[in-house]
C-alpha positions in Angstrom: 40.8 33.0 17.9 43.3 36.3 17.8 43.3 36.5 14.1 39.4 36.9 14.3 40.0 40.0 17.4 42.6 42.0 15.1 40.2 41.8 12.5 38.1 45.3 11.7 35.1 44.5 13.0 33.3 45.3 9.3 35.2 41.8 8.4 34.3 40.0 11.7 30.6 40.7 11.3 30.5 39.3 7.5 32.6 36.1 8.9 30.1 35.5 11.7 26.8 35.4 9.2 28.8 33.3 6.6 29.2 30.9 9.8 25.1 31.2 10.8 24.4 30.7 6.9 27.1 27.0 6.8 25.5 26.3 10.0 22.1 26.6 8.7 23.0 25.1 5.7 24.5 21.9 7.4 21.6 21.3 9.1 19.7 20.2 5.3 16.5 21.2 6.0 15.5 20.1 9.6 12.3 21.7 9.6 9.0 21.7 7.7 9.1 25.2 6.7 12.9 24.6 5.4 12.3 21.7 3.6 8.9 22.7 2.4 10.7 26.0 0.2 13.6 23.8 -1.2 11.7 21.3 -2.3 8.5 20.2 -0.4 7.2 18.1 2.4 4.5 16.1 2.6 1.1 18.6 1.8 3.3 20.2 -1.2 5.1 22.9 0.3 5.4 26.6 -1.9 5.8 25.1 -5.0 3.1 25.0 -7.6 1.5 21.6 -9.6 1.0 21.8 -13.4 -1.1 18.7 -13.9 -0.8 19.1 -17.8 3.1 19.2 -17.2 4.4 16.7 -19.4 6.8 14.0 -17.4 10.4 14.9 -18.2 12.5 12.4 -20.6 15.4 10.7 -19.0 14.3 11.2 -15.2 16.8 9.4 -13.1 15.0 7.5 -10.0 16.5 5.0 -7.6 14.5 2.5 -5.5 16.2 1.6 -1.8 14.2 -1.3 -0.6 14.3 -2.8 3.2 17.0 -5.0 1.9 18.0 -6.0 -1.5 17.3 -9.9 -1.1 13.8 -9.8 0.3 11.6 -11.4 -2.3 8.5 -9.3 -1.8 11.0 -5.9 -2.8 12.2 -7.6 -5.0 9.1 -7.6 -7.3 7.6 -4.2 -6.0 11.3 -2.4 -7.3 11.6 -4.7 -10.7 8.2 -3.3 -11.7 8.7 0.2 -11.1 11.6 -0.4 -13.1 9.7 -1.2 -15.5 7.5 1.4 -15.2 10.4 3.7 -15.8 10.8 2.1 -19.3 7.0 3.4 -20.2 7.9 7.0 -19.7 11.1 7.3 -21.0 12.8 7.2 -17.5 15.6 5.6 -15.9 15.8 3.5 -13.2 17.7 0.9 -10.3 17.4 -0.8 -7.8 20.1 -0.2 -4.4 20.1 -0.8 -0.9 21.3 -3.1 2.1 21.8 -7.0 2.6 20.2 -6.5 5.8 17.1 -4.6 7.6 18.7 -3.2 10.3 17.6 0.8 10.9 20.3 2.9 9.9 21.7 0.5 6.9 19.5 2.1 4.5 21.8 5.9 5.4 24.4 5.3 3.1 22.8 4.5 0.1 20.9 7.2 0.4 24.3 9.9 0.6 25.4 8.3 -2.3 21.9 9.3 -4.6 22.1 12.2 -3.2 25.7 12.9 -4.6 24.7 11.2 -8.3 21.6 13.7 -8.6 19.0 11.5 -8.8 16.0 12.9 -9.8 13.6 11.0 -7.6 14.2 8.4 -4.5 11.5 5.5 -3.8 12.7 4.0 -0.2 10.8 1.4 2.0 12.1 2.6 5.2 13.6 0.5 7.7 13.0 2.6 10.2 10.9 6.0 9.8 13.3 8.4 11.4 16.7 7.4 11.0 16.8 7.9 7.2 15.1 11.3 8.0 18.3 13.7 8.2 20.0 12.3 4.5 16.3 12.4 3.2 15.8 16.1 4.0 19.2 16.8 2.4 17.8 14.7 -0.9 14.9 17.2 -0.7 16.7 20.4 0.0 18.3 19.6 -3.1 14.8 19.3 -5.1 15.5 15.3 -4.9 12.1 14.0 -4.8 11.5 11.3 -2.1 8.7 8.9 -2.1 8.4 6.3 0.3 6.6 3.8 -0.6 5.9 -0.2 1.5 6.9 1.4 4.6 6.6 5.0 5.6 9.5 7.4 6.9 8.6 10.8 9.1 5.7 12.7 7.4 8.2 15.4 6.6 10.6 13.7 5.5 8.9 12.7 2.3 6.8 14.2 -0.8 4.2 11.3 -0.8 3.8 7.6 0.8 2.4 5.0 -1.6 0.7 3.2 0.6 -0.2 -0.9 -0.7 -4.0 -0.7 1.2 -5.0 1.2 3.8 -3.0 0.6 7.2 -6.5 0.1 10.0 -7.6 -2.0 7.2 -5.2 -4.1 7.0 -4.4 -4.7 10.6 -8.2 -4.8 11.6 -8.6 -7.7 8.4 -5.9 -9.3 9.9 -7.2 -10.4 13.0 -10.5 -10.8 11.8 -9.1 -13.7 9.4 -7.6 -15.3 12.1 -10.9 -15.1 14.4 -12.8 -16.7 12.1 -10.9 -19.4 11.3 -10.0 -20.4 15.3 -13.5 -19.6 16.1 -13.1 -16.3 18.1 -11.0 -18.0 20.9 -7.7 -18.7 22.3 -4.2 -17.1 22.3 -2.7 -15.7 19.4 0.7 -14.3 18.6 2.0 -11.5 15.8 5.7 -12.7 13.9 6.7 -9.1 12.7 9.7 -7.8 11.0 11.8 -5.3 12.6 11.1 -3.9 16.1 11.4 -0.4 14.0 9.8 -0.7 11.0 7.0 1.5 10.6 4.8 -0.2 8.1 4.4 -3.2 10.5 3.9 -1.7 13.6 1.4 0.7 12.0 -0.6 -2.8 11.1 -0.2 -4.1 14.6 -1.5 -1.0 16.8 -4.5 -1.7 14.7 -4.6 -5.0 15.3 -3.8 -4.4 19.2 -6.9 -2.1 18.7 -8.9 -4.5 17.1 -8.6 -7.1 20.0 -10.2 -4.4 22.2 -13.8 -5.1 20.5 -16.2 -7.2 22.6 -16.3 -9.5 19.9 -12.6 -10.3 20.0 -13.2 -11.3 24.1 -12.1 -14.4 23.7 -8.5 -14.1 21.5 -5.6 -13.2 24.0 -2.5 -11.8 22.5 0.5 -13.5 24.3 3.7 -12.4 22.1 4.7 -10.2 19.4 8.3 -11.6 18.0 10.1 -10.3 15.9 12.0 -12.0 12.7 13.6 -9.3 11.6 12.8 -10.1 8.4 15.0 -13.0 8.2 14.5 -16.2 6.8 16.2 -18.2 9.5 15.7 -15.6 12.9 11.9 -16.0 11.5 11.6 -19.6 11.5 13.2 -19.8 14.6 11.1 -17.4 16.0 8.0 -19.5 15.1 9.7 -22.6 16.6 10.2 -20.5 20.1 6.5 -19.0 19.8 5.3 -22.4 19.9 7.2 -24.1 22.5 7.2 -21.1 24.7 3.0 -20.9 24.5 2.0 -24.9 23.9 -1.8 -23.4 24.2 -1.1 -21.1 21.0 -4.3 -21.3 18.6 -2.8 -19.0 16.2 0.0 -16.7 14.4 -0.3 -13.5 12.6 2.5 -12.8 10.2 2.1 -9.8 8.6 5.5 -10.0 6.6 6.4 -12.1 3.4 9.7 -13.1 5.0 7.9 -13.9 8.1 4.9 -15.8 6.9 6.7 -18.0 4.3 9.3 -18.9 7.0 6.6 -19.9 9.5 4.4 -21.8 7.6 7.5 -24.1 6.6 8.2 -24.7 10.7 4.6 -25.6 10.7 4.3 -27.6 7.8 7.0 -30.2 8.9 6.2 -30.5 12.8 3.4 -31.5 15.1 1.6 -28.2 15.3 0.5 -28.4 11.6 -3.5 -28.3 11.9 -3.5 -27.0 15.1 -2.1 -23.7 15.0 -3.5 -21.4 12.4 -1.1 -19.0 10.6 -2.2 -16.3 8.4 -0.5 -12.7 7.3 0.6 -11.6 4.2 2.5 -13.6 1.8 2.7 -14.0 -2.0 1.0 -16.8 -4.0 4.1 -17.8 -5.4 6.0 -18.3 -2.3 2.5 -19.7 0.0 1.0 -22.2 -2.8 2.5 -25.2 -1.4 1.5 -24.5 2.5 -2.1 -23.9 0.8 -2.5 -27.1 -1.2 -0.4 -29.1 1.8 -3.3 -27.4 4.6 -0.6 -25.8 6.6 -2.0 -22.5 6.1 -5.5 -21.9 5.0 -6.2 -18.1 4.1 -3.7 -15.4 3.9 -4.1 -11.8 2.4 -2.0 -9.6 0.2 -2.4 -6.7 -2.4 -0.6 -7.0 -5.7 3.2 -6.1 -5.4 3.6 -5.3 -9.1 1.3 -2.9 -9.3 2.7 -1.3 -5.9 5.8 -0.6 -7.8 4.4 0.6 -10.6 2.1 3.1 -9.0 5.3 4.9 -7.1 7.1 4.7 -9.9 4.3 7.3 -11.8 4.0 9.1 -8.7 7.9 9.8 -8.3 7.9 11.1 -12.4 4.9 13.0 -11.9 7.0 15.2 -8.9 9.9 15.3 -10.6 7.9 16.4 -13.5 6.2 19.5 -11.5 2.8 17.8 -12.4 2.0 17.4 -8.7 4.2 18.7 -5.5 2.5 16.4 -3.1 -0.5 18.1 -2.0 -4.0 17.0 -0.6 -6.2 16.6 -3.5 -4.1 16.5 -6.5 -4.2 14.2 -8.7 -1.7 12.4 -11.5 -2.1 9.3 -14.3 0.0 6.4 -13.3 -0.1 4.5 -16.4 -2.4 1.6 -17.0 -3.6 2.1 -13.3 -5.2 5.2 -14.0 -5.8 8.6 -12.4 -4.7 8.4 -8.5 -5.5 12.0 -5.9 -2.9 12.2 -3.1 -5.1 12.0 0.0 -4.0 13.5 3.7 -0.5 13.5 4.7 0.7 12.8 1.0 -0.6 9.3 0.9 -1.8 7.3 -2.1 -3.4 4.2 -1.6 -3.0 1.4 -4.1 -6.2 -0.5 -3.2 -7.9 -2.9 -1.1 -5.6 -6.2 -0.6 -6.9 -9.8 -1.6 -7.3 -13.0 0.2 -5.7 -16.0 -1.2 -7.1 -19.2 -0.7 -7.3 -22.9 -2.5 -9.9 -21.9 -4.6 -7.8 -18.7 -5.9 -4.6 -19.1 -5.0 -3.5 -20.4 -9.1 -5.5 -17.7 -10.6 -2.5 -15.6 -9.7 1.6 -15.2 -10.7 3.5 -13.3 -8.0 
């Protein structure tokens, strides 16, 4: 501009690195070595743990689920809520009606603004959420993903409900042994994005690849979007689109609940097996009716709980995310971050008529 050419050129220099330094600024963080010094990344960063570091009174934590009316968040976010109550924190529950991969942005601006000292997200997708996310941690917000994982630098730690080849590889062992190692099989996800569930289902495509899996084809992997009604219909389409199907993995509580009531009131009940993840609560009646016969999932309580400890303990300095640390999570115990920042919750169970009313969830 003129003004900027009459200027001395003293004045122009200064104007020019305030510019780099907004331009820098705007950008929140964009790499791991940025991030890492205002804040940390995943591995810790430059800060420091003090494991006898007492957690901080009135710590102010948010948890931004896939969508606010999904059962399964539901009862992961009510008890870290709770959680918060044990420590002497304060927290809430936000987020989207829908799962859709950048719905989840928003909220997360607005946390940023009202300081929160920690956010706990389930990502809908694992990068879109990753440029408001880095401004949360350029601003020493702690973020914890827990569910469903964003970017590895985009995060302090993942809580992570069982190990992700576990899962996956459990998965399709379930179903083989219940169709007897043959026939074609399809996988009713959530999103096409979401990272949780496609992390489960290149282990499962993996899995298929053993010799002892010969004789399972995978036809179709739909997605429900974590919708009640696009997931039932889903199911329906699977089924009249593959009249040879043997089987469905649903690796979703949406998904699952909503296929195994298609099942349970048409003409494929007891012919095609469908197995995933699902809660007791929400699969009894498919059990006891023989729509579905085994299913797997790891306690959702306890999920929440677990990365509500682990967001206090950051936010408290008693941990910055690193590889071998460790932190008391309450009644749950001691938990060590592992690599990448993850904490794994534990093993998940399979529910069947013999268990399935030993548990509330």
């Amino acid at each position: 501009m003129t003004v900027r050419l009459r200027a001395p050129r003293r004045l122009a220099a200064i104007a020019s690195v305030s510019v780099l330094a907004l331009s820098l600024a705007a950008c929140g963080g964009t790499t791991k070595e940025s991030s890492s010094s205002e804040g940390g990344a995943a591995g810790g960063g430059a800060a420091s743990a003090n494991p006898n570091a007492p957690i901080k009174k009135g710590l102010k934590i948010a948890f931004l689920p896939k969508q606010v009316n999904n059962p399964y968040e539901t009862i992961v976010d009510k008890a870290g809520i709770e959680a918060a109550k044990e420590y002497g924190g304060e927290a809430k529950e936000v987020g989207p009606s829908d799962a859709s991969a950048s719905s989840q942005v928003s909220y997360i601006n607005t946390l940023v603004q009202q300081r929160h000292d920690a956010i706990l997200i389930a990502a809908n997708d694992e990068n879109a959420v990753c440029g408001p996310l880095k401004q949360a941690m350029s601003r020493n917000i702690k973020v914890v993903s827990y569910d469903s994982d964003t970017a590895k630098d985009c995060r302090n730690l993942f809580i992570n409900q069982a190990s992700s080849e576990e899962i996956g590889r459990s998965q399709v062992k379930l179903l083989s042994d219940m169709i007897g190692g043959k026939g074609e099989i399809a996988i009713l996800s959530a999103t096409a994005n979401a990272t949780n569930q496609n992390t489960w289902i290149r282990f499962m495509q993996d899995e298929l690849k053993k010799p002892e899996y010969s004789g399972l084809k995978l036809v179709k992997i739909a997605y429900g979007d974590d919708d009640d009604q696009k997931s039932f219909q889903q199911t329906q389409g699977l089924l009249q689109a593959y009249p040879n199907l043997k089987g469905i993995i649903s690796p979703t509580t949406v998904g699952i609940a909503a296929a195994a009531r298609y099942i349970s009131g048409s003409k494929y009940k007891g012919k095609v097996t469908l197995t995933g993840l699902g809660t007791p609560n929400q699969m009894r009646q498919f059990v006891k009716d023989g729509t579905v016969q085994k299913f797997a999932l790891w306690d959702p309580k306890n999920l929440g709980y677990l990365a509500s400890y682990a967001a206090a303990a950051l936010a408290s300095g008693q941990i910055t995310g690193k590889q071998g640390e460790t932190f008391k999570a309450g009644k749950l115990g001691s938990r060590t971050i592992g690599a990448d920042g993850e904490v794994i919750l534990g093993p998940p169970t399979v529910f069947d008529k013999n268990n399935i009313d030993q548990y509330d969830f």
